[in-house]
N, C-alpha and C positions, 0 to 999 in steps of 0.2 A: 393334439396333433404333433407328429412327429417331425419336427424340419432339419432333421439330418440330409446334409445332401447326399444322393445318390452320385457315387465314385468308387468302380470297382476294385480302384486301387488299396485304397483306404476298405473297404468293408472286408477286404479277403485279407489287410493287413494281419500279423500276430499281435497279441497282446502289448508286446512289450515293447511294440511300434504306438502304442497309446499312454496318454498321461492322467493318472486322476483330477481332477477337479482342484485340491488342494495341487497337485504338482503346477498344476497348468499356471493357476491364481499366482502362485509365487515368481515361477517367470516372470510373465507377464507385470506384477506387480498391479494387480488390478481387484477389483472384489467379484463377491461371486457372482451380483448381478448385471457386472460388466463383463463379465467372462460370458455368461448365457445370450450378451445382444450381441458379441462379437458371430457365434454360430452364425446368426442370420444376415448379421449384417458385414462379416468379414469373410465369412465362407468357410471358418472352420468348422472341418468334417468331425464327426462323432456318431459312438456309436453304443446303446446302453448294454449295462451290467447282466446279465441273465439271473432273473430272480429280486432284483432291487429296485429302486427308484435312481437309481447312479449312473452316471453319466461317464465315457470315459472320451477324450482327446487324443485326435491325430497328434502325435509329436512334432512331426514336419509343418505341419500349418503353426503350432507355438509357437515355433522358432522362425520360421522365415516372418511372422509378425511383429515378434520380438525381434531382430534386424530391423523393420522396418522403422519401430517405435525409436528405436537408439540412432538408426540414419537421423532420423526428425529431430532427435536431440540433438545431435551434435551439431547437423551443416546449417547453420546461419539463426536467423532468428522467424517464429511465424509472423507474417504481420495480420495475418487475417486474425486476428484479436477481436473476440466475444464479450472485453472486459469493460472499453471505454472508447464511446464515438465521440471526436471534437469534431464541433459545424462551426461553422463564422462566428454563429452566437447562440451557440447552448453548447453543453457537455451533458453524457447522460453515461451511466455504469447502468448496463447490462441492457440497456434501453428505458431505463430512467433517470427524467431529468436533476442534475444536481441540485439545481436550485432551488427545486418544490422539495427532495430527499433535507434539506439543509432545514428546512421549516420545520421536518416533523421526525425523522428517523434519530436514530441514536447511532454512535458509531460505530457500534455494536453490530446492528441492523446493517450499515451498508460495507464493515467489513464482511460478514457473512454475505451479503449481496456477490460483491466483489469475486469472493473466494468457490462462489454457488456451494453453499454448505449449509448445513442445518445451524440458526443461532444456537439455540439449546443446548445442542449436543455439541459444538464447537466452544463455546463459551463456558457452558457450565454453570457450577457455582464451589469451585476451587478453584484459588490461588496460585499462580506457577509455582513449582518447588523454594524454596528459599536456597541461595549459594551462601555456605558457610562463611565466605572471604569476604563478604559485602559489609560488613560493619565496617571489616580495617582500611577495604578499601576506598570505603565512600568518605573515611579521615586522608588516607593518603595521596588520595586520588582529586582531594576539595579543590574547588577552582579550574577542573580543567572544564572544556566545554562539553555538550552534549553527544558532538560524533565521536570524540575522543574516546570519552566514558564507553560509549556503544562499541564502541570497534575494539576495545581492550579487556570487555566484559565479556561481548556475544560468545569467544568461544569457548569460556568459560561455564557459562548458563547451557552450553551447550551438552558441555559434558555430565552438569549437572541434572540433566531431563536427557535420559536415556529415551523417552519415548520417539526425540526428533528426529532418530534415525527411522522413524517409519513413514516414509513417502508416497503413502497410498494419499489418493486425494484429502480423506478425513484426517488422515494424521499429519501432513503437512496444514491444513486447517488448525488443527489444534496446536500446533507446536505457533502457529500465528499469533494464537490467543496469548499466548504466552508470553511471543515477543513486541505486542503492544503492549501487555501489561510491564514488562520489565522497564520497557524503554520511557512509557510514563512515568516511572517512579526514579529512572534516571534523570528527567528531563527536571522533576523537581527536587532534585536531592534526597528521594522518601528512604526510609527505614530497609523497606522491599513493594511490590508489588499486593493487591488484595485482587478481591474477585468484584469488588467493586463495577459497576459502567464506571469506564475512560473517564468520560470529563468528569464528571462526583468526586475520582479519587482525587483528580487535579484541582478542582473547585475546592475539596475540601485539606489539602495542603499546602493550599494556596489562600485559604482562607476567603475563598470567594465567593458571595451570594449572588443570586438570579437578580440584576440580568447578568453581571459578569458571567456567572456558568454558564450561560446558555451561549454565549459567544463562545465560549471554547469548544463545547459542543460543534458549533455551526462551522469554526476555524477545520475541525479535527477533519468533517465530511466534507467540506469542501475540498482540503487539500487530498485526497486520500489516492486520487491519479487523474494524468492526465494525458494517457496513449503511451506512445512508445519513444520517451523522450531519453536523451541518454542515460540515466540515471538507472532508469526500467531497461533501457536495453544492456547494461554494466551487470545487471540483476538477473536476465534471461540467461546471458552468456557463461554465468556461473552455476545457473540452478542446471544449465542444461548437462554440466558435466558429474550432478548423481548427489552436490554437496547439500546440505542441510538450506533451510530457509535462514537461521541462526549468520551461515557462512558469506550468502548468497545476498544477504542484507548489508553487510558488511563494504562488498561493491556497492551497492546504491549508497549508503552514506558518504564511502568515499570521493564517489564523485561529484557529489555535489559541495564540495570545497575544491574542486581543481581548481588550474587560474579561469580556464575558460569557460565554465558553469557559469550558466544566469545566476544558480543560486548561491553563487561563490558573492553575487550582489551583497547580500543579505547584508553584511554588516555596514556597509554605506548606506545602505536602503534606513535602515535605524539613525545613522547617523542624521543622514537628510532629514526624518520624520522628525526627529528631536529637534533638530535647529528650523524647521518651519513651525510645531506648536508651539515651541518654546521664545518667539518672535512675535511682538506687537505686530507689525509689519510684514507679514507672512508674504506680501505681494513683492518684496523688494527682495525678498530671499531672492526669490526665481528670477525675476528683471536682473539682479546682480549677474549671477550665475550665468545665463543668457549672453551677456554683454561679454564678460570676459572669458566664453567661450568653455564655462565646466557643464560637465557631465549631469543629468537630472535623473537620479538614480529611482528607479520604481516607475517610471514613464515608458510605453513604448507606442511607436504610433501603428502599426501595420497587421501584430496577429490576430487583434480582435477590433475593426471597422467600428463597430458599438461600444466597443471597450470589454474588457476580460469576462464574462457570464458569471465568474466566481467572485470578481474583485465589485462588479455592480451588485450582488446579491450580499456582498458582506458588508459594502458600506451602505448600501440600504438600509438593514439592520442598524447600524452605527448609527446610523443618522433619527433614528426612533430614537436611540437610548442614550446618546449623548447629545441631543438636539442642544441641550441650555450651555454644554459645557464648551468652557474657551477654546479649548486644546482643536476641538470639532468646528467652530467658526472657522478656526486657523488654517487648518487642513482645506475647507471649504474655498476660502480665499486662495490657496495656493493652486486647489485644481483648476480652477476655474482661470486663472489667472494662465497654467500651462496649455489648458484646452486652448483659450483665446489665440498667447503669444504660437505656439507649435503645434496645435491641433492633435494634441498625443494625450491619452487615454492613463491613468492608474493600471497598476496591474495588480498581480492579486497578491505578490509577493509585497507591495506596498500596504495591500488593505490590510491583510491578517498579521504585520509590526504594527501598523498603527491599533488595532483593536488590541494586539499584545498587549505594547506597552499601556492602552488604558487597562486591562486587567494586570498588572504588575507584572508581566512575564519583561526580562532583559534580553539583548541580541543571543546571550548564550543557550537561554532555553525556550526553543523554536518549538513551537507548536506545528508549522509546518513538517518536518521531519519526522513529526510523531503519527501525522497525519497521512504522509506519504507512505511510511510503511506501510500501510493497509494495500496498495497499492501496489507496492514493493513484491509481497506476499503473495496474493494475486499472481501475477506475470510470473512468479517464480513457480506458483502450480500450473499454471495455463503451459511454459516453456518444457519442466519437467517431463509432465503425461501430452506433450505434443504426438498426435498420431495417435491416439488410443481411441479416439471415435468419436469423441464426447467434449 
């Protein structure tokens, strides 16, 4: 059936008021079977080839499309996001819920979710490119932190994987793949990146067996988004002006060290977790604290009434697998002891240091961040092809 719209303007047009198939895709930056729902669903007129199976396009409709898609980039951010619903008490990507994803998916599985892409074909079973400079740098570079490393690497890996300049939904996909692989193998000081799953290469750099790994695992999916917090909107603002995922990642790490980032917490948050397991007396920590009026860093009382849906599902978990161990008694006594005294809840940025530090991970290499990119990635496809139908 033919669903060329009827438009005498367009059917009497000349030829070279029409664009092929290939011309059309390239504007547009779309593939060809976003280009065939656009016809029906955008209203772009065509009209076919005499003798072929070929299709040719209104030019005019191309392009006032393309204006439209570039409006959508540029003014402001979408919020109607198809990525990640937060409710009082659940989070879900894409409409499924974190918590049961955190049981059984890999993080593999719900980057691909996230990114609506095929795993397979997004993941692979190749390795990012290797960067020449990553030996000398990973000596000269030792000791700094994880965003450090990331933000003085990315555009460098960038230049290294010519493919990241293709911003079609798949190839921003892929170029994803790439930069959770890199930024795992920063987070642990590795060699380079493999084609590994995420948490294995980490478990296995780290020297960690199940259940360690499988916490990492559950850290990676849980953290991987959480709507349009600033972080993701630092990430939108950047993908929307054309730059790479590589570039556009870059803001999201950055902000989450400003002064005013929750997750600028993060190193208190550690310090706090240390001095309460590391405390016969976990109860006194807090009563102290309390009395002379300091901060109780990883506590909030207000955005989750039940408490965080990510930070209850991870220390659920914890609480299986370090049931006998001290460090977990300790923790135990301290929440309970803040529920009691301020009626405020863990948050998830508490649960996933304290499962850190029992798999050996230090304040510097956050599992969280590694996590959130998936997320990151995400918002930066979603912001990019804003306005393309889909």
């Amino acid at each position: 059936m033919d669903k060329t719209p009827k438009h005498a303007a367009a059917d009497s047009a000349p030829v070279g008021d029409y664009l092929t198939a290939a011309q059309a895709m390239a504007l547009l930056n779309v593939s060809a079977q976003t280009l065939y729902a656009y016809v029906s669903r955008k209203g772009i007129r065509t009209k076919p080839v005499a003798g072929s199976r070929q299709r040719l396009y209104w030019k005019a409709d191309i392009e006032q499309l393309r204006r439209r898609k570039s409006a959508a980039r540029q003014h402001g951010h979408i919020h109607d996001s198809a990525i990640t619903l937060v409710t009082p008490d659940a989070l879900y990507y894409r409409g499924q819920d974190v918590a049961d994803l955190a049981e059984r998916a890999s993080f593999e599985t719900v980057a691909a979710l996230l990114w609506a892409s095929d795993e397979q074909h997004t993941f692979g079973d190749r390795a990012p490119k290797a960067l020449s400079l990553w030996p000398a740098l990973r000596k000269l570079l030792a000791g700094q932190g994880q965003v450090n490393l990331a933000t003085a690497l990315f555009p460098l890996l960038e230049e290294a994987n010519p493919k990241a300049y293709d911003l079609s939904r798949p190839g921003m996909a892929r170029t994803g793949a790439g930069i959770l692989r890199w930024l795992a193998a920063i987070t642990v000081g590795a060699e380079g990146p493999t084609d590994e799953p995420v948490h294995l290469f980490l478990a296995r750099e780290l020297r960690l067996k199940d259940p360690a790994a499988d916490i990492v695992r559950r850290i990676l999916v849980l953290s991987a988004d959480h709507g349009h917090e600033p972080s993701a909107q630092a990430v939108r603002a950047l993908a929307a002006t054309g730059v790479t995922p590589w570039r556009a990642l870059i803001g999201g790490l950055s902000v989450t060290i400003g002064r005013n980032s929750k997750s600028n917490e993060f190193d208190a948050i550690y310090r706090f977790v240390t001095e309460i397991t590391g405390n016969p007396d976990p109860r006194s920590v807090i009563v102290q604290r309390i009395r002379i009026g300091d901060p109780l860093p990883g506590f909030d009382a207000g955005t989750f009434p039940a408490g965080d849906p990510r930070a209850v599902a991870l220390l659920r978990h914890c609480a299986k697998v370090f049931a006998r161990e001290r460090s977990w008694l300790r923790l135990q006594t301290a929440l309970q002891a803040v529920a009691e005294i301020r009626d405020q809840q863990p948050t998830f940025a508490l649960a996933c240091i304290y499962a850190g530090v029992q798999v050996g991970l230090g304040p510097q290499a956050s599992l969280f961040h590694l996590g959130r990119a998936a997320g990151w990635i995400a918002h930066a496809i979603e912001q990019y092809h804003a306005g393309d139908g889909r």
